[in-house]
N, C-alpha and C positions, 0 to 999 in steps of 0.2 A: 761391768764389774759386778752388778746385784745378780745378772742374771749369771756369772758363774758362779756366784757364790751359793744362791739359790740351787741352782742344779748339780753341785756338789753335794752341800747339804740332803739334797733329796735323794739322789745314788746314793750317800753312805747309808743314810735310814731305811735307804729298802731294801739293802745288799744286807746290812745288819742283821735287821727286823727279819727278813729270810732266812739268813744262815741261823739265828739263833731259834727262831719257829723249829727249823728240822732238828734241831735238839730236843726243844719240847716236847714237839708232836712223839717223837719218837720215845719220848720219856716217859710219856702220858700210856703209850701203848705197850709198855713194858711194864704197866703198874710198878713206877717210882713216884714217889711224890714231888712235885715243883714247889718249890716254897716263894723262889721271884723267878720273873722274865722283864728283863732291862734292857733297854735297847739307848746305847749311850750312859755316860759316867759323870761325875761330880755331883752338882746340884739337882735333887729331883724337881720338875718342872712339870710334873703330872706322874698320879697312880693312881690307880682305881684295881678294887677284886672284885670278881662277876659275883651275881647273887649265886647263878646255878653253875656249879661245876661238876665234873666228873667224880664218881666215888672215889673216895680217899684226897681229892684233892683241894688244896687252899690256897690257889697261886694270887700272890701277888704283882699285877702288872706296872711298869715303870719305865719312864722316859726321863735321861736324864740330860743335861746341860751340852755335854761334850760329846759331839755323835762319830767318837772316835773306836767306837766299841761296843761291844754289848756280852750278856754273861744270862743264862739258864743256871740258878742256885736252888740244886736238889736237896731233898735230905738225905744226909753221911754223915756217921758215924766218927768220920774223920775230922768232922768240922765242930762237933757239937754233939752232943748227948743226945742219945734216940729213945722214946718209952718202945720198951719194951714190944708195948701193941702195935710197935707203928715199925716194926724194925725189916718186916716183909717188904714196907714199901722204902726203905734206903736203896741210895745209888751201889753202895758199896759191899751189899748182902747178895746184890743180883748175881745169876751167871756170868760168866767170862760173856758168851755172847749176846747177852741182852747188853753189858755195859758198852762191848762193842760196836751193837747198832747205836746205840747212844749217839756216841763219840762220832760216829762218821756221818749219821743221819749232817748233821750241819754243813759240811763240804759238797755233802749229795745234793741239800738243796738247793745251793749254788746253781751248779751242775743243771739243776733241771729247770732251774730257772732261765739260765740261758738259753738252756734249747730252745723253750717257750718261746724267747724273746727276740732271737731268731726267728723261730718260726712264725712268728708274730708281723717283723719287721717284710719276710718272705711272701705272708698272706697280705697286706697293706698295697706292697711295691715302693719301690725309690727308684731315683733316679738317676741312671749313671753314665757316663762318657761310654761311646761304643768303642768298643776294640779297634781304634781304627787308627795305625803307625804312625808319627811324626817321623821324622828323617831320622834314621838309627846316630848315636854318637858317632863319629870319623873313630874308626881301629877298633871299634867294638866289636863283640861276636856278633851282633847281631847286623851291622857294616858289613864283616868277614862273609855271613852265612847269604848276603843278597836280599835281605829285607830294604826295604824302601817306604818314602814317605806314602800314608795313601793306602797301602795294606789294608786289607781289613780282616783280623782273626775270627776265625768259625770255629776252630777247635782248638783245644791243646791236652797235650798228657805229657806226663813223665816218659822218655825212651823205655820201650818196648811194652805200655798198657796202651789200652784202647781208647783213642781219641775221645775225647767229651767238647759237648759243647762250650764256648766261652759268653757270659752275656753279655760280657760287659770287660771294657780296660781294667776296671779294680778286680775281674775275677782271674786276668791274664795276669797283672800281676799279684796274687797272691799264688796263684801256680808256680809261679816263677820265684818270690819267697820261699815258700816250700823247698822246690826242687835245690833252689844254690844254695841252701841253708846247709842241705841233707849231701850235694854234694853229686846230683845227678842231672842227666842233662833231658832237654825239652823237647818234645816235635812240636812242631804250630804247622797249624792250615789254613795257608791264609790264601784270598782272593784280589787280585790286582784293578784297576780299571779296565780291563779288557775283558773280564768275566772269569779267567782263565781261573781254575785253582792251582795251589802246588804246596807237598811238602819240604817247611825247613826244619831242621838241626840242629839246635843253639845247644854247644856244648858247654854247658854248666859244669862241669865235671872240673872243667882244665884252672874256672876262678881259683886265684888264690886268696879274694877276700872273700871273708865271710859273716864280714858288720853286716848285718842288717840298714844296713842306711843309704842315703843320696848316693854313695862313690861305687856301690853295688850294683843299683841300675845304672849308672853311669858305662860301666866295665860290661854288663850285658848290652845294653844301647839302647834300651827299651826305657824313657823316661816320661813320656808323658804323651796322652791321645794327640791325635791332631787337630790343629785351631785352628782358623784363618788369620792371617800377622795382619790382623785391622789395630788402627791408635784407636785407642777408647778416649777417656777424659785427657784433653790435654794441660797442662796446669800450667797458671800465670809466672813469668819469669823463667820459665825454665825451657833446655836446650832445643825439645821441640816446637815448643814455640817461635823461637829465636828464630830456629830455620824454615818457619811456616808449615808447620804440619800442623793438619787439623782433626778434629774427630771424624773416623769412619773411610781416612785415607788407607787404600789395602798396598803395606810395601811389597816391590816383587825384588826388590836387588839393594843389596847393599854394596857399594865397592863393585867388586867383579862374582859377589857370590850370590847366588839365586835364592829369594827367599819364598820357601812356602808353608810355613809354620809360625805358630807364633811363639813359640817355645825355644826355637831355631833365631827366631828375631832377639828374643832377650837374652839370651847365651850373646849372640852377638854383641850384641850392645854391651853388655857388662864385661865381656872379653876385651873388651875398645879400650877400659879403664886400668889392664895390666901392669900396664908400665908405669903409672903414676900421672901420665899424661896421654886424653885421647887425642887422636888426630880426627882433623873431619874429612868424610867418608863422604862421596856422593849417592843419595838416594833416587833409586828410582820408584812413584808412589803413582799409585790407581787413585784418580779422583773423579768421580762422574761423568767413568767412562774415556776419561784423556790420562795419556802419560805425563806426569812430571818428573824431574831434575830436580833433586834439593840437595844443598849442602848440610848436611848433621852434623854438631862437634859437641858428641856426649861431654854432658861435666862429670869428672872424677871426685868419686867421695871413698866409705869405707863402711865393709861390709866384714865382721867380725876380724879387723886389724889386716883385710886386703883392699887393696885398690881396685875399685871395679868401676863401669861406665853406667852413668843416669841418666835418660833424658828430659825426665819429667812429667811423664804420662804414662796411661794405662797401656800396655802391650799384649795384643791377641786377644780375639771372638772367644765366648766359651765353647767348648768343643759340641760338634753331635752328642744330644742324649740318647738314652735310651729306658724305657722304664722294665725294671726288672721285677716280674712279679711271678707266684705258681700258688699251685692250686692247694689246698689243704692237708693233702697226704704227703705231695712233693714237698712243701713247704716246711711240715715237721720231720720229713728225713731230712731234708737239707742243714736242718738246723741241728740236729744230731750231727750230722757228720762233720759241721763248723765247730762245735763244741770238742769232738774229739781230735780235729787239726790244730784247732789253741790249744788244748792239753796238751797235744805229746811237742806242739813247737815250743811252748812256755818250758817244758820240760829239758825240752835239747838245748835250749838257749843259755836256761838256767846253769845245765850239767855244763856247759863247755867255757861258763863264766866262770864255776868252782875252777876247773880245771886250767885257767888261765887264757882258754881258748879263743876267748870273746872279751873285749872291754865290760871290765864294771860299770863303764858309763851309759850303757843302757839299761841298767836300775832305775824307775821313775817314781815321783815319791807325791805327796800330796799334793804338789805345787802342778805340777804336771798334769796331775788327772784333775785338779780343780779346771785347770786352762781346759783340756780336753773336753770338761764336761760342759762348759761357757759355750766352746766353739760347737760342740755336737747338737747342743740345746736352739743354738742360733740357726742352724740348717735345715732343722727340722726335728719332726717327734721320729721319723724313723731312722734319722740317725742319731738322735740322742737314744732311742731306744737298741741299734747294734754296740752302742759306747755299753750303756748297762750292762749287754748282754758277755761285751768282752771283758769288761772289770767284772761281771760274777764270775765268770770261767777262772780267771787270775784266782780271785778270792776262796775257791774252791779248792783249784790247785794246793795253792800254799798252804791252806790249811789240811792238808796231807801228805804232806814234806815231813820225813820221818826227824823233824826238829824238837826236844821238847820243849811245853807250853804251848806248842799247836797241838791242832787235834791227830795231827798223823806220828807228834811222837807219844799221844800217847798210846794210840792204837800198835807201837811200836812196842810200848810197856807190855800189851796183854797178848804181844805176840810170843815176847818172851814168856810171860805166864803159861802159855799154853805149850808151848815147848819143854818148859823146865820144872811147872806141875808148880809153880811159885812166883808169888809178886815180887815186883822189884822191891827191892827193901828202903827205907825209909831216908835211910842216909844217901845209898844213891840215887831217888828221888829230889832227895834236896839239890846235890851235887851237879844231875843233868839240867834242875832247872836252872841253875845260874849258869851252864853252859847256854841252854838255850834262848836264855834271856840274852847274853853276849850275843849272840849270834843275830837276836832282831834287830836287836838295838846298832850293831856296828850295818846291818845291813838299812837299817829309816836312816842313819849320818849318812853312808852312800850317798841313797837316792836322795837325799836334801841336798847335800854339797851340788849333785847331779842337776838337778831342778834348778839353782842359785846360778849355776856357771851357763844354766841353757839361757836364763834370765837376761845374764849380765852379758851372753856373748851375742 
């Protein structure tokens, strides 16, 4: 709990602390004057003004209580009375395009903060499961297309671009994100245990879901690397126990069906608990080199108001790693070209939620990213460091969403200005902002309700 709360805490201050710097900075080289830079609201809890600043400038810097926001307060005419001598450096006297770079500098350095942190995470290395198949879902496309457990992906693209390497299971499936999101289908080139290569076909095209979620890779058949179905911890009183399983037995069969995943094992198991009552299954289990026979009779519990099978222990080896790392050039285009695939996917997701296309229920709101940043921080710094990288892109995004009170509607205002050779007028100023303010606000209830019901379910 400290440590998500801690690592929450510290993403919002430096996604903040960023976005609201690229106002600054940018303010500063437009010769406007800063009067505060705050980073977070309510009670101030430290400010300090440098001895040496910039000509014309008197910023006062500030951290305040609630690190729920932060705010660049120029001086404008609109807010307060300007002398006269100082009226060159208001926000509100400048060019159309210097208030413009203003206004966007903050989403940019989101933006670039990401890459960085990508390319950051890129030059390090992490670690990740190799592209290597567990047994495809039974009637899935990738069942249909002759995938098998054991595979192991070398490439993949989108039908009809040129193969690219894959390094890794999470780079297979975010291809495959991508592609079923957008609605087109995959080649993969995958290598069997014989050496042999060969290309398949997963037609993406033909899904007719398009959540994002577990029932997606379910419907492609592509759910998880391959593991060895070894018990890990097995735990007192419970069903494996009962039937003498120990740590580090590998099952090969359960019933009449062949197991060789561990991923394939807990589907299993939790399948046993359907009907509300499991039957016991005879196991067959690798123990030190000899076959055993064991009776299993999973206990039935409940897993979000379904009856599924438990037996009370760890299921399946973690899968092959593999360390994913590149060199300093590759590393920073890579991370460019991640920033601009969460943009335009946050974007499609977004458009096809207005449009009713997609559940509102994947709106995620504080509670969410707090857990995310808990579990990303506990894995490690490089992956707490792609978590950052992906909540800056968000942060970026959104605040260029032609909404107003964000910064893309207002660069929406001075689009109209420069079309119409005139500002929006005062009254409808006022009028968008309470539309826009509806518009955040019913959208943080969303993802809170969202967050609450992931909690409770």
């Amino acid at each position: 709990m400290l440590l998500t709360l801690i690592a929450f805490i510290a993403a919002l201050a430096l996604l903040i602390a960023i976005h609201e710097w690229g106002h600054y900075r940018m303010a500063v080289a437009c010769g406007v004057k800063v009067l505060r830079f705050s980073v977070g609201f309510g009670k101030t809890i430290a400010r300090f003004k440098p001895k040496h600043q910039r000509p014309g400038q008197d910023t006062e810097f500030v951290i305040g209580m609630l690190p729920l926001g932060g705010y660049v307060r120029m001086l404008d005419e609109r807010e307060a009375p300007v002398d006269e001598g100082e009226r060159h450096l208001a926000f509100n006297t400048q060019p159309l395009k210097k208030r413009a770079l203003i206004v966007a500098a903050g989403p940019a350095a989101n933006l670039v903060l990401a890459v960085l942190l990508y390319a950051l995470v890129n030059w390090i290395g992490v670690d990740e499961p190799r592209a290597i198949l567990s047994p495809p879902v039974a009637g899935s496309l990738a069942d249909k297309a002759g995938l098998q457990a054991g595979d192991v992906v070398r490439q993949a693209a989108l039908a009809g671009d040129e193969l690219e390497p894959v390094a890794s299971f999470d780079s297979l499936r975010w291809v495959l994100t991508r592609a079923a999101l957008d609605g087109q289908d995959v080649v993969v080139d995958v290598v069997r245990g014989d050496g042999r290569g060969r290309e398949v076909k997963l037609p993406l095209s033909s899904l007719t879901l398009r959540e994002p979620d577990a029932r997606l890779f379910r419907a492609i058949g592509i759910v998880s690397p391959l593991s060895r179905p070894v018990m890990g911890e097995v735990m007192s009183g419970g069903a494996a126990q009962k039937a003498g399983l120990r740590q580090g037995d590998v099952v090969r069969r359960v019933g009449l069906t062949e197991v060789t995943d561990g991923q394939q094992l807990r589907e299993l198991i939790r399948a046993s608990g359907q009907s509300g009552r499991a039957a016991a299954a005879e196991w067959q289990v690798e123990r030190a080199g000899r076959l055993l026979s064991l009776t299993v009779q999973p206990d039935v519990q409940h897993d979000k108001g379904q009856p599924v099978g438990r037996i009370g222990a760890y299921v399946g080896a973690m899968p092959e790693m593999v360390t994913v790392r590149q060199g300093p050039l590759d590393g920073l285009c890579s991370g460019a070209v991640r920033v601009w695939e969460v943009s335009t996917l946050s974007l499609k997701l977004l458009g096809r939620m207005l449009m009713g296309e997609l559940s509102l229920k994947n709106l995620s709101g504080p509670i969410a990213i707090a857990d995310y940043a808990g579990k990303s921080a506990s894995q490690g710094l490089t992956y707490y460091l792609a978590f950052l990288a992906f909540i800056s892109v968000s942060l970026g995004v959104l605040n260029l969403l032609p909404v107003p009170v964000l910064d893309g509607g207002h660069l929406m205002y001075y689009l109209w200005e420069a079309v119409t050779g005139r500002p929006v007028s005062g009254v409808w100023l006022e009028r968008l902002q309470y539309v826009g303010m509806s518009v955040l606000l019913a959208m943080m209830a969303i993802a809170m309700v969202n967050d609450i019901a992931g909690r409770l379910g």
